[in-house]
N, C-alpha and C positions, 0 to 999 in steps of 0.2 A: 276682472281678476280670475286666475285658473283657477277650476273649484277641484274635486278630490280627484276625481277621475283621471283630470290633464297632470296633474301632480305625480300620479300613482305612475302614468305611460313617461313622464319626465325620470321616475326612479328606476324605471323599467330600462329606460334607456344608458343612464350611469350604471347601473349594475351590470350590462351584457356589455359596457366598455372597461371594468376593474373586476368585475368581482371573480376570487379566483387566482386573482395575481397579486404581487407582493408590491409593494411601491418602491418605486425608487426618487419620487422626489416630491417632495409635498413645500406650498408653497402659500402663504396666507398673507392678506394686506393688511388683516389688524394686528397692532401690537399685540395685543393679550396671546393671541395665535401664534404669532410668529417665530414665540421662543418654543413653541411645542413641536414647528415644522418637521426638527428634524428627527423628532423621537416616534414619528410616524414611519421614519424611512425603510424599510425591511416588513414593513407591519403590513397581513395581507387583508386585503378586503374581504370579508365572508357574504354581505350583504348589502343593497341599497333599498329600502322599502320608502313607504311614507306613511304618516299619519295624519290625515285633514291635508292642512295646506304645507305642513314641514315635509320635509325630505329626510332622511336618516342613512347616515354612511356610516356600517358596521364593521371593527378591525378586528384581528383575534386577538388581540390584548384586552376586549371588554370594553376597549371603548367606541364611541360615536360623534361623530359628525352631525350636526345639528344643522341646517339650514331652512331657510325660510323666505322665498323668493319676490313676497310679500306683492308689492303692483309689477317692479320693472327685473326682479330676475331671472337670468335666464342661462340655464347649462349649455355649454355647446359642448361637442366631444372631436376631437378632431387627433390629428398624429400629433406626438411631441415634438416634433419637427418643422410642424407649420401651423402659423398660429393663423387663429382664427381670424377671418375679414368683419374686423367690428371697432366700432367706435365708442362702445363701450369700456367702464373701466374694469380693470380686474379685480375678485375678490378673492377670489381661489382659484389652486392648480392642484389636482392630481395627478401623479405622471404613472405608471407601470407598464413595464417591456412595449415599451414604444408607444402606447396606447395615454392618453390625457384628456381628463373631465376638467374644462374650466368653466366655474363661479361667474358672471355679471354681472353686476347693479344694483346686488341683492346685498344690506347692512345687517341680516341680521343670522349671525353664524356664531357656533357657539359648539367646543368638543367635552364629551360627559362620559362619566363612567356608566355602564350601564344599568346600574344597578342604583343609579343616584335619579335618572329621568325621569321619575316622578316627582323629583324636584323642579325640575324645570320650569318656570313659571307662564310658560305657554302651555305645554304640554299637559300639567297636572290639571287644568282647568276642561281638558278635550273628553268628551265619550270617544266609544268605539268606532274604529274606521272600518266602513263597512267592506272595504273593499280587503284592507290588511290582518282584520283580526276576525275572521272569519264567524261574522254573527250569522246567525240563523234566524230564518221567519218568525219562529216563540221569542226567541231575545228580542228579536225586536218588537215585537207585540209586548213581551212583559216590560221592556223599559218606557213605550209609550203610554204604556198607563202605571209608571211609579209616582208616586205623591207628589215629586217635585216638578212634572211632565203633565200629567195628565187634565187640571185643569184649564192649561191654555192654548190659544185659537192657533189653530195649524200653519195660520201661514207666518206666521212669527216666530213658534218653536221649532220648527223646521229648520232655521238658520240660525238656533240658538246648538253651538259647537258642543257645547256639555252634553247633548241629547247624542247625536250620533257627528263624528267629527269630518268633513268633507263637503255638505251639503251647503251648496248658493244659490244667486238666484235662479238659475235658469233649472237648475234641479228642482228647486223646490216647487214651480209652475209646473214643468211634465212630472211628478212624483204625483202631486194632487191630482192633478187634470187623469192623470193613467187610475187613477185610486178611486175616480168618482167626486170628490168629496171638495165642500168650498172651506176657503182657506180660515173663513172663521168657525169652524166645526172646533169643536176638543176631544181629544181621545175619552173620557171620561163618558161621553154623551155618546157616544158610537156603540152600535150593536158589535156582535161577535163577527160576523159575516163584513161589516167595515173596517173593523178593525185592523181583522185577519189581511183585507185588499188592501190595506196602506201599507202595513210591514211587507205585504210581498213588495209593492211596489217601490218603496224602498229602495229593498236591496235589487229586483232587477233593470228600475228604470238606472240605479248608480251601476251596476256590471255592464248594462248596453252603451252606456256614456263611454264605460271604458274600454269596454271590446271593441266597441265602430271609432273610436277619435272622436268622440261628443255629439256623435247622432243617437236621440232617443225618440224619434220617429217611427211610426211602424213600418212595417218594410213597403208595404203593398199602400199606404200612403204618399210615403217619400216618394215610391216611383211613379205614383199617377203625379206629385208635382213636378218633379224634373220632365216629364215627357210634356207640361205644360210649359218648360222651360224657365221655371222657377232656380231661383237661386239655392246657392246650397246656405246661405243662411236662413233660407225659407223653409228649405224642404228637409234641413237635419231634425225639427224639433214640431212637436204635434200642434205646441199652443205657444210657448216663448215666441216673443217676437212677431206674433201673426197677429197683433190689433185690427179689426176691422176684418179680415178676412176669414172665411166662413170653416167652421168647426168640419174637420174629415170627418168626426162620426156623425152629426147631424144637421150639418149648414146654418146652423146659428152662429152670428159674427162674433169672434171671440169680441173679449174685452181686457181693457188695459188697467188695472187697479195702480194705487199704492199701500204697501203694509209694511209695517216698520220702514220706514223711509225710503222703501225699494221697489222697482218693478215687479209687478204677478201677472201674468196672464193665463185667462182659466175663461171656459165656455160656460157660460148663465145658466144655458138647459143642462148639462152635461153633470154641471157640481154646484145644483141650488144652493141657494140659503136655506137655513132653517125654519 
């Protein structure tokens, strides 16, 4: 599943094809929607952001577009004139001066007042996205050691959405792995000078995800793999996905755990246990 990163370059990409322009035809497959289509029509997009794994399309009338792309959806953007080559069903259609964002696959859509989405029963439950609501290093340091945080093991909190909202599995492997630190450490247990490397790593190894397209690789790594001829699922990420093959910073074989019922990968020497 896309974790925050792909989400965020997904709103990046609706927003540089409406935002700006005024709609001229809005178009929705569920009933609940469908009677609201047309009071969308003239109403201009001011924004498309995200938050975790939702998407948010912003009108000037206060309201928003909820979406949630969940395993199989997916935005295409294409001219209103030619529809997209897909076999997919439709869920939604934006239209403005020529330009159309359409909806696929994705069941869970939903339009809010602004002012009411912390009702939302997805949303209300999200921490901060690191990418959309501009936390800082101390934020995130102070929220990993708030009471309801701080006594549990890293590699499970990490992927608990209420902590910071975006974070999956492959983040959560290079976040640790970049941080030093094994996945059953707790922030509570962590000196000041650990603490301090996990929030950084945080939010840079989540900003590299997003500025490269999902490489948190170092740069002078990834390129000694590719000039090996590695693949680029090998050579986008330091430890995800590399089982058995030998750690860039010290050649000890990473390893493949499970923690909360999911993939980790993280190097022995690198980010002991306790």
């Amino acid at each position: 599943m896309p974790e925050g990163p792909e989400i965020r370059r997904a709103a990046d990409r609706v927003h540089r094809q409406l935002a700006g322009r005024r709609l001229d035809d809005a178009w929705f497959a569920f009933p609940d929607l469908a009677g609201q289509a047309a009071s969308l029509i003239g109403r201009e997009v001011i924004a498309v952001d995200s938050w975790g794994k939702a998407l948010l399309t912003r009108f000037d009338d206060g309201r928003v577009l909820y979406s949630h792309n969940q395993l199989y959806g997916v935005w295409k953007l294409h001219a209103a004139d030619r529809e997209p080559d897909t076999g997919r069903s439709l869920r939604v259609r934006l239209v403005a001066q020529g330009r159309a964002a359409s909806l696929y696959s994705a069941s869970d859509v939903s339009l809010w007042e602004e002012g009411k989405l912390g009702e939302h029963p997805f949303l209300s439950r999200l921490g901060p996205d690191l990418l959309t609501h501009g936390v800082t290093v101390e934020q995130a340091r102070a929220r990993l050691i708030a009471p309801h945080f701080r006594g549990r093991g890293l590699g499970g909190l990490l992927l608990d959405q209420s902590l910071f909202a975006g974070i999956g599995n492959y983040l959560r492997s290079e976040i640790l792995f970049f941080a030093g630190l094994h996945h059953a450490a707790r922030p509570v247990a962590l000196g000041e000078t650990a603490l301090g490397c996990l929030a950084a790593s945080l939010l840079a190894v989540t900003r590299q995800a997003y500025d490269q397209a999902g490489v948190t690789n170092r740069a002078d790594w990834a390129a000694a793999d590719r000039a090996r001829g590695a693949s680029r699922r090998r050579w986008r990420f330091a430890v995800f996905e590399r089982e058995g093959l030998p750690c860039h910073a010290c050649g000890t074989p990473i390893v493949r755990g499970m923690v909360t019922s999911r993939r980790l990968y993280f190097c022995p020497r690198c980010q002991p246990a306790a």
